[in-house]
SERO-99177 format. One record per residue: residue number from 1; residue in one letter; chain; x, y, z of N, C-alpha, C, O in turn. Coordinates in Angstrom, 2 decimals, padded with zeros to 5 digits. Each point is the difference from the previous one (the first is absolute). Example, Ala and Ser with C-alpha at 12.3 -4.5 7.8 and 13.67 -1.06 7.14 Angstrom:
! SERO-99177
ATOM    n  res  chain       nu       nv       nw      cau      cav      caw       cu       cv       cw       ou       ov       ow
ATOM    1    A      A   013.19  -005.69   007.80  -000.89   001.19   000.00   000.90   001.20   000.00   001.04  -000.02   000.66
ATOM    2    S      A  -001.39   001.07  -001.38   000.82   001.19   000.06  -000.77   001.09   000.73   000.51   001.11   000.17
! end
This chain:
! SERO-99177
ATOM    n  res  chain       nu       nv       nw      cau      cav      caw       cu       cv       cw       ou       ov       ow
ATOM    1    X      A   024.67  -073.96   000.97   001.30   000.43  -000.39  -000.07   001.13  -001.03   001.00   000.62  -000.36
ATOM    2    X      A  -002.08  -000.42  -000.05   000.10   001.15  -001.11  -000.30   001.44   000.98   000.33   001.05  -000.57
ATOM    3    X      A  -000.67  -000.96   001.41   000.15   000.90   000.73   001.45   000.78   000.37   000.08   001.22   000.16
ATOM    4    X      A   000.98  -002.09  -000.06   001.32   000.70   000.15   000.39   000.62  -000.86   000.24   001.12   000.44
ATOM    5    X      A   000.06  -001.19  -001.80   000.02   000.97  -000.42  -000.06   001.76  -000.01   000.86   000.87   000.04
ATOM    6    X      A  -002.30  -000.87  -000.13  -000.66   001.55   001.09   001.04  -000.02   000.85   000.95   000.78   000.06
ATOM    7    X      A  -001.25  -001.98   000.78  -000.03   001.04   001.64   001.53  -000.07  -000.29   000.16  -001.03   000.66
ATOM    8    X      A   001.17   001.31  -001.15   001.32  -000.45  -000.63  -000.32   001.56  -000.43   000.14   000.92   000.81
ATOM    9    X      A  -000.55  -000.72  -002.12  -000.22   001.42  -000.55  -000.18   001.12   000.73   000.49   001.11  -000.24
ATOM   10    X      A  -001.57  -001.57   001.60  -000.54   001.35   000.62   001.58   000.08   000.79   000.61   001.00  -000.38
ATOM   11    X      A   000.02  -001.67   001.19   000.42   000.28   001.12   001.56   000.59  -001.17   000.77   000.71   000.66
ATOM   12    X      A  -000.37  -000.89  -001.90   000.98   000.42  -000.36  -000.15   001.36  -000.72   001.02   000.60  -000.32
ATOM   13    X      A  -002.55   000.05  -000.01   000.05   001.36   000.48   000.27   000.43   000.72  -000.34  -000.22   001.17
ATOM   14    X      A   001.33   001.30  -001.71   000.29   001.03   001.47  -000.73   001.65   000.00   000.32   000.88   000.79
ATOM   15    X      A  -001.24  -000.75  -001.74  -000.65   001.08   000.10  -000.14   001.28  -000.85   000.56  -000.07  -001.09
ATOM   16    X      A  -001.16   001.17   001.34   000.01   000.28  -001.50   001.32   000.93   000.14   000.51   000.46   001.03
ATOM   17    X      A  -000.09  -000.30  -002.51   001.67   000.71  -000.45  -000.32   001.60  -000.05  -001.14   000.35  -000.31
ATOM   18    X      A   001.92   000.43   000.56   000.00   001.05   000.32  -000.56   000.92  -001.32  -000.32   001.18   000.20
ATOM   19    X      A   000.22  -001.70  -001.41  -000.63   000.84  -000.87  -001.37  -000.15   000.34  -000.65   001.04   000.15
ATOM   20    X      A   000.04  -002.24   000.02  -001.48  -000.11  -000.02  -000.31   000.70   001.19  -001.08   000.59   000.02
ATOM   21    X      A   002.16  -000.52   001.44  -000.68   000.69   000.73   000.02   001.63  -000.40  -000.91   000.77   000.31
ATOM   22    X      A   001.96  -000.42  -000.95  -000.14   001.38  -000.45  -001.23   000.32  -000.84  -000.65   000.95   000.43
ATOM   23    X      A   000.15  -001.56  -001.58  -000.99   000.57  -000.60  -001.17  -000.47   000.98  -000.93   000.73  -000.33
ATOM   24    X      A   000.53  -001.46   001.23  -001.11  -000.06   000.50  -000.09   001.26   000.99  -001.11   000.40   000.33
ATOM   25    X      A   002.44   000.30   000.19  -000.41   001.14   000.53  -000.36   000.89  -000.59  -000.93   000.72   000.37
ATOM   26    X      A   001.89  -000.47  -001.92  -000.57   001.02  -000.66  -001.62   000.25  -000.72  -000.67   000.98  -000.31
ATOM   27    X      A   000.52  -002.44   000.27  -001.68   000.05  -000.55  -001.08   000.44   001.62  -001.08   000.59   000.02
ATOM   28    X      A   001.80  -001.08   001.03  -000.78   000.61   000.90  -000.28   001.05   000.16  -001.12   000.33   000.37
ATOM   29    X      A   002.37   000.79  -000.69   000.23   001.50   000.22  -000.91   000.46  -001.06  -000.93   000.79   000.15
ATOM   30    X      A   001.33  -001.42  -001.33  -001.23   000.73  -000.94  -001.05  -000.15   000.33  -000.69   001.01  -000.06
ATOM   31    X      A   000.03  -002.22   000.54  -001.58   000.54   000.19  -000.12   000.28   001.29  -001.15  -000.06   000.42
ATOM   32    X      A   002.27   000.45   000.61  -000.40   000.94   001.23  -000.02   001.08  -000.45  -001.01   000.59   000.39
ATOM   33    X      A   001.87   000.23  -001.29   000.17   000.97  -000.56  -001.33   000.41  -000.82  -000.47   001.13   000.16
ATOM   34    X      A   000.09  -001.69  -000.69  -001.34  -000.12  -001.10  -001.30   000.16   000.65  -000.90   000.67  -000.50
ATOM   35    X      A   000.78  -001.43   001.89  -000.76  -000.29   000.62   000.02   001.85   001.08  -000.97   000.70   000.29
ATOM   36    X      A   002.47  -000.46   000.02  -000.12   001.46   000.72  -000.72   000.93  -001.00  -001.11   000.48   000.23
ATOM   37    X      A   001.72  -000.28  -001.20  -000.40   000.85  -000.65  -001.61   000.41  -000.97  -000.40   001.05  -000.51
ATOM   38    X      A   000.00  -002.02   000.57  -001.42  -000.65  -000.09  -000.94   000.69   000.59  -000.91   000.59  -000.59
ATOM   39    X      A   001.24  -000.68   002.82  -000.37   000.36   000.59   000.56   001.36   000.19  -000.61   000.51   000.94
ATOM   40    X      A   001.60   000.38  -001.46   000.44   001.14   000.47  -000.82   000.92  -001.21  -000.16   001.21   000.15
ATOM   41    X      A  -000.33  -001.97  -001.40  -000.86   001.06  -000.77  -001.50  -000.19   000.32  -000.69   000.97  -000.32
ATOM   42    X      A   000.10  -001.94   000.85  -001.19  -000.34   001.09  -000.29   000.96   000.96  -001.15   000.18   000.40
ATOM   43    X      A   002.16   000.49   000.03   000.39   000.87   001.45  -000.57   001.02  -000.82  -001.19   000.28  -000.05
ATOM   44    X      A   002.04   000.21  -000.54   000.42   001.25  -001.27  -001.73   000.51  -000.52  -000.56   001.10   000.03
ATOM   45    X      A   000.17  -002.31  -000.43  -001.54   000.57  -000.94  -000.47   000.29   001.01  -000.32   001.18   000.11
ATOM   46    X      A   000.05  -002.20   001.18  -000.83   000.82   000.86  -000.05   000.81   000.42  -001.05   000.64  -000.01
ATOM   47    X      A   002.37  -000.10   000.74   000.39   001.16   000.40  -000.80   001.48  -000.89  -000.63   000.99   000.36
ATOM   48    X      A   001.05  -001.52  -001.55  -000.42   000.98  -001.59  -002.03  -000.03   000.29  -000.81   000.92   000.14
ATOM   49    X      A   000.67  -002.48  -000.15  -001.39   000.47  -000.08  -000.93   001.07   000.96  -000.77   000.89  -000.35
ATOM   50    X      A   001.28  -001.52   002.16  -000.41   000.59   000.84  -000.13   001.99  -000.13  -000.96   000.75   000.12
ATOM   51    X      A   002.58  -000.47  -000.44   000.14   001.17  -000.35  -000.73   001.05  -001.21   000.03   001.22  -000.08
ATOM   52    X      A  -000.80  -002.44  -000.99  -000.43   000.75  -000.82  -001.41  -000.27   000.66  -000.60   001.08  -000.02
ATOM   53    X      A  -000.03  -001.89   000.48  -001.11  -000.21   000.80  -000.20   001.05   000.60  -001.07   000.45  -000.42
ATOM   54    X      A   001.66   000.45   001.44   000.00   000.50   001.03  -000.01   001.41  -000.68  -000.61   001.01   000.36
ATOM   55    X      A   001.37  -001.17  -001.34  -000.39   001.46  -000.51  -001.07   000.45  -001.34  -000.33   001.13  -000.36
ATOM   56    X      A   000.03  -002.16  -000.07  -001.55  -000.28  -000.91  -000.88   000.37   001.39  -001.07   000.56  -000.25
ATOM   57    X      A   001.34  -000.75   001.47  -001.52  -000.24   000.99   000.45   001.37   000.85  -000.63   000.31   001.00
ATOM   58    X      A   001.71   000.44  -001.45   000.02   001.29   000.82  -001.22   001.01  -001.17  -001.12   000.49   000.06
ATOM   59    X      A   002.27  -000.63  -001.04  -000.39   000.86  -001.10  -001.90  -000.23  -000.37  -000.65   000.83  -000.64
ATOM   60    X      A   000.23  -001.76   001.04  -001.12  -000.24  -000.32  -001.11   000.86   001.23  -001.02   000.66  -000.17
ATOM   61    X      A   001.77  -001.04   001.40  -000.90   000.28   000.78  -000.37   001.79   000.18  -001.05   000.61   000.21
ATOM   62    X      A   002.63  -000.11  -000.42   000.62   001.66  -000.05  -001.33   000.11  -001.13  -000.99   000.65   000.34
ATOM   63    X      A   001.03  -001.26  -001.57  -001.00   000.50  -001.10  -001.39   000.37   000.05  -000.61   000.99  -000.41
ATOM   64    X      A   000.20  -002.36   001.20  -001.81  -000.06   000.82  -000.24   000.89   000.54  -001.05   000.62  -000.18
ATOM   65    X      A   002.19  -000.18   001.25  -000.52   000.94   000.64  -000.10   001.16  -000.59  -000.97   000.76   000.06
ATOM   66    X      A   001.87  -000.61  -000.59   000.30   001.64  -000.93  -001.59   000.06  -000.80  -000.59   001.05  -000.23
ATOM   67    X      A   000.19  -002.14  -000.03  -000.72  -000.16  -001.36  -001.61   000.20   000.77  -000.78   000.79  -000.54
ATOM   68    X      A   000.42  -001.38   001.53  -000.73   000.31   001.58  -000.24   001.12   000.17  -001.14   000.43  -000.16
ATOM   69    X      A   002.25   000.40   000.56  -000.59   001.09   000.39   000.09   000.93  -001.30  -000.55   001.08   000.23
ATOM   70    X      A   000.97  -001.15  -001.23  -000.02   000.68  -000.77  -001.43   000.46  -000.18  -000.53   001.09   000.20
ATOM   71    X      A   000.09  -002.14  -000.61  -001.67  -000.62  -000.43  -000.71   000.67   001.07  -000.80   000.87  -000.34
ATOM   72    X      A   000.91  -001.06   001.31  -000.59   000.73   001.46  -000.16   001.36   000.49  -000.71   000.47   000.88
ATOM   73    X      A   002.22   000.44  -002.33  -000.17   001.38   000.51  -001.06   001.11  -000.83  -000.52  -000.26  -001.09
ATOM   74    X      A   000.33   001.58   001.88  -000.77   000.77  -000.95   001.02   000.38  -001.31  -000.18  -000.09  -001.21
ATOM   75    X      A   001.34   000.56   002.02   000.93   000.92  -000.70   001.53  -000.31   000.36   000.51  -000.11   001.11
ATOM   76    X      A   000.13  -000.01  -002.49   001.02  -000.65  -000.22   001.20   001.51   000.13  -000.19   000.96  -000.74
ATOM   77    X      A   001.08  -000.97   001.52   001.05   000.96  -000.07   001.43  -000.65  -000.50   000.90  -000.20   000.81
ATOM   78    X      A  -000.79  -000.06  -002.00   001.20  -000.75  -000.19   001.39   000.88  -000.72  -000.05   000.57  -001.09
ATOM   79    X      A   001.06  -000.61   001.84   001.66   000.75  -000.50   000.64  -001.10  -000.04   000.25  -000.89   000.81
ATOM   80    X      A   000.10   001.23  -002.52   001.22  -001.13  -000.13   001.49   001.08  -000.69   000.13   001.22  -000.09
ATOM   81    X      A   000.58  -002.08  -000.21   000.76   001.13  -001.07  -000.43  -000.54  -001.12  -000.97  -000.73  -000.20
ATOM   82    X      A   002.51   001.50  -001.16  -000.27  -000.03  -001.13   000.29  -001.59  -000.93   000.28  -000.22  -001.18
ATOM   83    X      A  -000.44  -000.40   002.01   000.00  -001.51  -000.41  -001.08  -001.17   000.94   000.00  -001.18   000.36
ATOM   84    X      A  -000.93   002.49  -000.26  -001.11  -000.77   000.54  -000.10  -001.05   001.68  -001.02  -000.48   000.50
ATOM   85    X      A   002.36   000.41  -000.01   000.45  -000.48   000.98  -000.73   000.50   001.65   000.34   001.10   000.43
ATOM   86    X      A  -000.91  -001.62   000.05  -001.44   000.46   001.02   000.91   000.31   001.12   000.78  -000.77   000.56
ATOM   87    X      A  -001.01   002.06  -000.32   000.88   000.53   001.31  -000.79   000.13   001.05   000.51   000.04   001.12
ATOM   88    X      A  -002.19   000.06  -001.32  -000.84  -000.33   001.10  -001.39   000.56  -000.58  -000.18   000.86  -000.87
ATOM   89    X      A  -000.70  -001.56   001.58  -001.41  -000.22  -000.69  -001.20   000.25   001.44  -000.54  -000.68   000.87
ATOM   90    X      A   000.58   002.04  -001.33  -001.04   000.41   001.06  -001.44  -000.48  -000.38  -000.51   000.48  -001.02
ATOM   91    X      A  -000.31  -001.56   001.90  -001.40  -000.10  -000.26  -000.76   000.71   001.19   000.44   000.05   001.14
ATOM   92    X      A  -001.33   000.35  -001.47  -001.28   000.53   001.12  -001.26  -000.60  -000.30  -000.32  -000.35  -001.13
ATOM   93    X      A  -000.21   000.26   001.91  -001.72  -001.40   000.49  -000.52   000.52   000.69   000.44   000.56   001.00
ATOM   94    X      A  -001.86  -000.65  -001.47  -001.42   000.61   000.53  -000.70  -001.47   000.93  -000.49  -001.04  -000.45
ATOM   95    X      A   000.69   001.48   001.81  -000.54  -000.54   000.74  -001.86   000.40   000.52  -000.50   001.02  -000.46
ATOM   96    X      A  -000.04  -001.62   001.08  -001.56   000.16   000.20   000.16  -001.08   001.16   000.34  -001.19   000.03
ATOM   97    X      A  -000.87   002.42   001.22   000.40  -000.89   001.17  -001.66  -000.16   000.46  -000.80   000.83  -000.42
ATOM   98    X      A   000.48  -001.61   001.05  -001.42  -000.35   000.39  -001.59   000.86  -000.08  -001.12  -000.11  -000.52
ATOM   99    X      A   002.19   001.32   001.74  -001.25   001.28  -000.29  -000.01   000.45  -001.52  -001.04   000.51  -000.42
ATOM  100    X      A   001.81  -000.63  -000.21  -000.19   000.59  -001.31   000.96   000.85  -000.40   000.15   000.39  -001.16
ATOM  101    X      A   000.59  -000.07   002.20   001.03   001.19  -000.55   001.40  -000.70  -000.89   000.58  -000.95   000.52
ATOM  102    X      A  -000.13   001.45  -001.78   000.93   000.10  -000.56   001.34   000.88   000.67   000.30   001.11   000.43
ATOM  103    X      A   000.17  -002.24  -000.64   001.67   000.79   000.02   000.72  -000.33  -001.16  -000.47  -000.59  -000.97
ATOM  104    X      A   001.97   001.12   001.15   000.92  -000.22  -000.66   001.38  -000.43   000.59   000.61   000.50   000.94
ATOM  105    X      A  -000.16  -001.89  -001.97   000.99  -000.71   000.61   001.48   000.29  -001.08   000.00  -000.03  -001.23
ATOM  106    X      A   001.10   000.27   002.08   000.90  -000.23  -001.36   001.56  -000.61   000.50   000.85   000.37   000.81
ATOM  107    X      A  -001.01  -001.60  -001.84   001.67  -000.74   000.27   001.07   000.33  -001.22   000.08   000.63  -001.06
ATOM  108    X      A   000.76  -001.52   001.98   000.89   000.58  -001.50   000.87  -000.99  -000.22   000.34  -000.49   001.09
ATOM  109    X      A   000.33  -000.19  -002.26   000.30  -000.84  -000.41   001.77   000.61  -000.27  -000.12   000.95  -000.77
ATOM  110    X      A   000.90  -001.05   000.94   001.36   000.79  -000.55   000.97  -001.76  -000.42  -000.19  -001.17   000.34
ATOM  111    X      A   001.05   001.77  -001.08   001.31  -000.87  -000.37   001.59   000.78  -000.03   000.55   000.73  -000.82
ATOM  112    X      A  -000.24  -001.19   001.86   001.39   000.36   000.52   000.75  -001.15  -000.71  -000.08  -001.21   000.23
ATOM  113    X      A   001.18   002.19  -001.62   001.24  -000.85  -000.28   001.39   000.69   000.70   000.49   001.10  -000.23
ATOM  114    X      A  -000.12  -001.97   000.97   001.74   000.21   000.62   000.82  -000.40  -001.32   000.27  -001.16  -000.31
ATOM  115    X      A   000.10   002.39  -000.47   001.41  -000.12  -000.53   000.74   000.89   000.48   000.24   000.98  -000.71
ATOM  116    X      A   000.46  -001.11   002.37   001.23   000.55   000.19   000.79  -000.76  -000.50  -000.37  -001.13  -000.29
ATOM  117    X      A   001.79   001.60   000.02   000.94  -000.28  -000.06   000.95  -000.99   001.48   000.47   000.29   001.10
ATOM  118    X      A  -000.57  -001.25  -001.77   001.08  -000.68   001.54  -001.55  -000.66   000.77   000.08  -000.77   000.95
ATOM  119    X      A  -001.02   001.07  -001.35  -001.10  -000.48   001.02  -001.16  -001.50  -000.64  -000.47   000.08  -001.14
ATOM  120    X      A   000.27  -000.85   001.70  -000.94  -001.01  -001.08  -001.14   000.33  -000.43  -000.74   000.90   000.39
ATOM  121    X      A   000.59  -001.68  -001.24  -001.53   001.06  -001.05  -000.73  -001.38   000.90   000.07  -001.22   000.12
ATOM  122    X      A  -000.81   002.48   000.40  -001.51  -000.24   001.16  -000.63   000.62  -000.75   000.44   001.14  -000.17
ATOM  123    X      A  -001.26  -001.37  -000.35  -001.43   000.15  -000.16  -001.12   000.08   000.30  -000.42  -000.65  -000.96
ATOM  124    X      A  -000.16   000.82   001.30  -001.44   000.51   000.56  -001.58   000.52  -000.33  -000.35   001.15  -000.24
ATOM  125    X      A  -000.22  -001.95   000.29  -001.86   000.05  -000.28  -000.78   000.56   001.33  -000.13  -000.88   000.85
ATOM  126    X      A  -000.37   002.03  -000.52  -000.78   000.37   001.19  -000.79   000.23  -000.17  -000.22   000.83  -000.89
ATOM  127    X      A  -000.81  -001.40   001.62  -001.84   000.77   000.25   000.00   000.67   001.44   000.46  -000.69   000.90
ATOM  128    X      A  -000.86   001.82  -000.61  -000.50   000.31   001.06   001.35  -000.09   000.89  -000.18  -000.16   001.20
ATOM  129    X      A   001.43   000.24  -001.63   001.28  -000.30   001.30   000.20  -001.57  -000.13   001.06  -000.34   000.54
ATOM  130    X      A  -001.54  -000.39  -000.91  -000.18  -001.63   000.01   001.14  -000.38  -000.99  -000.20   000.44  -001.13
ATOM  131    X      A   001.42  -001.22   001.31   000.48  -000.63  -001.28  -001.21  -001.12  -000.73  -000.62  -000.88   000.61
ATOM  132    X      A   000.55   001.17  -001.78  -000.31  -001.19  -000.62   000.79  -000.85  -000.84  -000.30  -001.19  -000.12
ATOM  133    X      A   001.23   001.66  -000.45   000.80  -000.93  -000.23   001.44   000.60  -000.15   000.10   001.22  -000.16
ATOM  134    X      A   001.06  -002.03   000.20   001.44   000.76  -000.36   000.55  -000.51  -001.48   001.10   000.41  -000.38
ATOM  135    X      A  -001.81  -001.24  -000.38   000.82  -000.80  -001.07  -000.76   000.49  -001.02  -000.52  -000.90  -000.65
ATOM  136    X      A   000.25   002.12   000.25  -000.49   000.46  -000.71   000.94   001.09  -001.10   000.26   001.16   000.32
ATOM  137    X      A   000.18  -001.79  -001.60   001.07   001.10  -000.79  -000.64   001.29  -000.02   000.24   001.00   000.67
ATOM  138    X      A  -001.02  -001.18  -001.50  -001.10   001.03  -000.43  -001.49   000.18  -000.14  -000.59  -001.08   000.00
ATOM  139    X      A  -000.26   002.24  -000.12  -001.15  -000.23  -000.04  -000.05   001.48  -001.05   000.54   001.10   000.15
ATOM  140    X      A  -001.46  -001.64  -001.27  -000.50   000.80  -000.86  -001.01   000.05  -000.11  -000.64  -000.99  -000.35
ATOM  141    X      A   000.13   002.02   000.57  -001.86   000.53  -000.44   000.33   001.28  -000.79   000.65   001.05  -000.05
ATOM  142    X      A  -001.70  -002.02  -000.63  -000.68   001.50  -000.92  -001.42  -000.17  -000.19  -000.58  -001.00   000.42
ATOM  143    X      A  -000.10   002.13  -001.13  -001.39   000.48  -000.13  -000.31   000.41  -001.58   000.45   000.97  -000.61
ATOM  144    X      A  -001.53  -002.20   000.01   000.13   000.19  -001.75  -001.46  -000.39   000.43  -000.36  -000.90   000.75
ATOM  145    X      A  -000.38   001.81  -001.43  -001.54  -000.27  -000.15  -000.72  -000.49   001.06  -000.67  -001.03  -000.01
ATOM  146    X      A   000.81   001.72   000.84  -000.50  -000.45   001.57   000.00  -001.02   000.26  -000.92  -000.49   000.66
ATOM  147    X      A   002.37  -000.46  -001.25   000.01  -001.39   000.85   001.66   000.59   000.85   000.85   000.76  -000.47
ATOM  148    X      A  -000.88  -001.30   001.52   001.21   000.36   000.56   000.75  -001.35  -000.22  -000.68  -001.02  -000.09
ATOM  149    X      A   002.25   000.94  -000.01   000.48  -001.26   000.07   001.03  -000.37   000.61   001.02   000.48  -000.49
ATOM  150    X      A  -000.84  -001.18   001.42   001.12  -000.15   000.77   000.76  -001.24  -000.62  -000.53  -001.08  -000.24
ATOM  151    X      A   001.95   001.44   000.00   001.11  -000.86  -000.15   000.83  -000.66   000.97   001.07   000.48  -000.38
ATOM  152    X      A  -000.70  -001.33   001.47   000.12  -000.19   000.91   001.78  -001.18  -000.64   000.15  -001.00  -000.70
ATOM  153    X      A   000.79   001.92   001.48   001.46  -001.14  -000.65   001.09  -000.30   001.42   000.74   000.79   000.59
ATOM  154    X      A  -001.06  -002.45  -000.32   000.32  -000.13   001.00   002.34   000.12  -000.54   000.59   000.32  -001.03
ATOM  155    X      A  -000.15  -000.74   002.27   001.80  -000.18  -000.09   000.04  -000.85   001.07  -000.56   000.26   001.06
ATOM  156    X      A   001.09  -001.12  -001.25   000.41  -001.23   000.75   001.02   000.54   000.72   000.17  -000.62   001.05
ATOM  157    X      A   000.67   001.68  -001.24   001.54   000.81   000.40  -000.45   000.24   000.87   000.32  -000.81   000.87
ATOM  158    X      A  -001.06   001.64  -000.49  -000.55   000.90   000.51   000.10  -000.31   001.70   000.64   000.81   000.68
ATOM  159    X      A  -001.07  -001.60  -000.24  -000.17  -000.96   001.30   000.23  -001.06   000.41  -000.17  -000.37   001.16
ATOM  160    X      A   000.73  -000.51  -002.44   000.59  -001.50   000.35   000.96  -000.43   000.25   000.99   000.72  -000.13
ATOM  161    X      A  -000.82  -002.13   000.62   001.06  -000.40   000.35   000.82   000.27  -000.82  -000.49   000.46  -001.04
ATOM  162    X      A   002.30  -000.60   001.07   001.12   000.22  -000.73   000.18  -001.39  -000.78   000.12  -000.07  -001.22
ATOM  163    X      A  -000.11  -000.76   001.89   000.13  -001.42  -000.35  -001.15  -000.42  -001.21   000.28  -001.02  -000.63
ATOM  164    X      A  -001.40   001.64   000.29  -000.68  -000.52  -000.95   000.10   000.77  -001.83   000.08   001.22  -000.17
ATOM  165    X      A  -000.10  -001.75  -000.45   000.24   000.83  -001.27  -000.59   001.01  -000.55  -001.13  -000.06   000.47
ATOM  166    X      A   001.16   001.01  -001.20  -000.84   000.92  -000.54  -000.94  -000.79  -000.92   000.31  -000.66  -001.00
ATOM  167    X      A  -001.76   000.90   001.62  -001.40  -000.32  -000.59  -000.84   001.12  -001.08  -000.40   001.10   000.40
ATOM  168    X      A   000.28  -001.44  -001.36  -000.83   000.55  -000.90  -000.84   000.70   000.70  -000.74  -000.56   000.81
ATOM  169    X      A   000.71   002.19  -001.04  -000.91   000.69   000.69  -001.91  -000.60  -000.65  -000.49  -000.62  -000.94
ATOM  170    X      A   000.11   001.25   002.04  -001.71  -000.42  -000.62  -000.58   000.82  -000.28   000.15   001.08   000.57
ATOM  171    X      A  -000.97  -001.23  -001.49  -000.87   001.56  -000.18  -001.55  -000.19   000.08  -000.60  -000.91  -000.56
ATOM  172    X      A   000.09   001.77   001.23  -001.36  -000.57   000.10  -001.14   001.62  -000.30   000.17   001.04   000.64
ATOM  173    X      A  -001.02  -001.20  -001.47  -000.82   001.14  -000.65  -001.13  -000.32   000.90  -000.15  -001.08   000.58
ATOM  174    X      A  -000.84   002.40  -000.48  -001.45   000.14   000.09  -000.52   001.16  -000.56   000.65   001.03   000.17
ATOM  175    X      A  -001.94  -000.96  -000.95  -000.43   001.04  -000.23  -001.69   000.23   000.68  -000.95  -000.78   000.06
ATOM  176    X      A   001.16   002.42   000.46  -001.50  -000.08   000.64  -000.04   001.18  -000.59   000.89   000.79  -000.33
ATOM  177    X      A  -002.65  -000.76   000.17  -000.87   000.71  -000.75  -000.28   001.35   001.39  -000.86  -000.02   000.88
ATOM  178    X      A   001.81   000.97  -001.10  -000.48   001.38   000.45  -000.88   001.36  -000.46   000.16   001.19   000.29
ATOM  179    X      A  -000.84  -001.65  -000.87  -001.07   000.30  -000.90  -001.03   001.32   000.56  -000.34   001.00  -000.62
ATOM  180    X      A  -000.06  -001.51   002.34  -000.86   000.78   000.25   001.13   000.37   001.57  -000.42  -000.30   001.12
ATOM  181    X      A   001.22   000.66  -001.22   000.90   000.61   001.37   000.89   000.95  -000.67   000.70  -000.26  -000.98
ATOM  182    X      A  -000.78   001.58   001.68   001.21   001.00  -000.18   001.67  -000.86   000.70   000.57  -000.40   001.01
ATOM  183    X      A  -000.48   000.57  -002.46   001.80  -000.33  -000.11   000.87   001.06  -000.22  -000.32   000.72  -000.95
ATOM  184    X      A   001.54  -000.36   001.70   000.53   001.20  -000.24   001.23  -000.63   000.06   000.31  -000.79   000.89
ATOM  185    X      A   000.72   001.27  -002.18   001.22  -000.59  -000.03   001.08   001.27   000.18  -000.34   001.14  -000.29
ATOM  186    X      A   001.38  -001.40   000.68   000.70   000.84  -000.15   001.32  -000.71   000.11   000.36  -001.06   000.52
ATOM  187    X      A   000.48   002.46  -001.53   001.25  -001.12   000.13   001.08   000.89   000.67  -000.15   001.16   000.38
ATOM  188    X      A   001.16  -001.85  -000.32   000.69   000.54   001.47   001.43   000.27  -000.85   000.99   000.44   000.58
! end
């Protein structure tokens, strides 16, 4: 008999009252809400990381090479203007082909900036006709005591999606020892 009671109690609930069901939705919404947004800045960094990834591993690779054949040439033909900004970098290389005979090889390295008006800033890194990269702001070389030094400044603007935010440009240095190669600068 002590059982009726309860079972008396349960069946004269009628369920829960409309405030408790109101705040149990609203505590739901908050942590769906909490829980979206959680995952919508999850989205966000990656998005951010990939993009700065991608352009740390442009700018790096554009550098090697620059830095490659630099090292590789006899003679450096480099025009920039008056802010040092590399408008193209003629190298030439002494080849020695089996029989013995020497030739002469010569590429050329240029940087095309698009600032038309009305048009998107494309950018452009070329070896030989080849893009090497488009996300490139700027590139500065100069020549101080026969080390040459390249300044290399990527822009996230430049080629990316619309949807992702403006990323801290990157800047990435090298200096090589041109010591024993005719370097000829000129400025434009």
């Amino acid at each position: 008999m002590k059982n009726k009671p309860i079972i008396k109690y349960i069946l004269n609930e009628k369920g829960f009252t409309l405030l408790e069901t109101l705040i149990a939705l609203s505590l739901m919404m908050l942590v769906t809400l909490s829980a979206t947004n959680i995952l919508n800045f999850a989205s966000m960094s990656n998005s951010r990381a990939i993009v700065n990834h991608e352009l740390f591993e442009n700018a790096r690779i554009t550098i090697d090479f620059m830095t490659e054949h630099i090292r590789r040439a006899e003679e450096i033909n480099l025009n920039t203007d008056e802010k040092n900004t590399m408008k193209s970098m003629e190298l030439t290389y002494r080849s020695v082909s089996s029989n013995g005979s020497v030739s002469w090889e010569t590429n050329r390295f240029s940087y095309d900036k698009n600032l038309s008006a009305g048009a998107p800033r494309y950018n452009r890194v070329e070896f030989g006709g080849n893009e090497l990269s488009s996300y490139i702001a700027d590139i500065k070389i100069t020549v101080e005591n026969e080390i040459l030094q390249i300044v290399l400044i990527t822009d996230s603007n430049l080629n990316m999606q619309d949807d992702i935010e403006v990323i801290k440009p990157i800047t990435l240095k090298t200096k090589i020892d041109v010591r024993y190669k005719d370097v000829i600068v000129t400025i434009i």
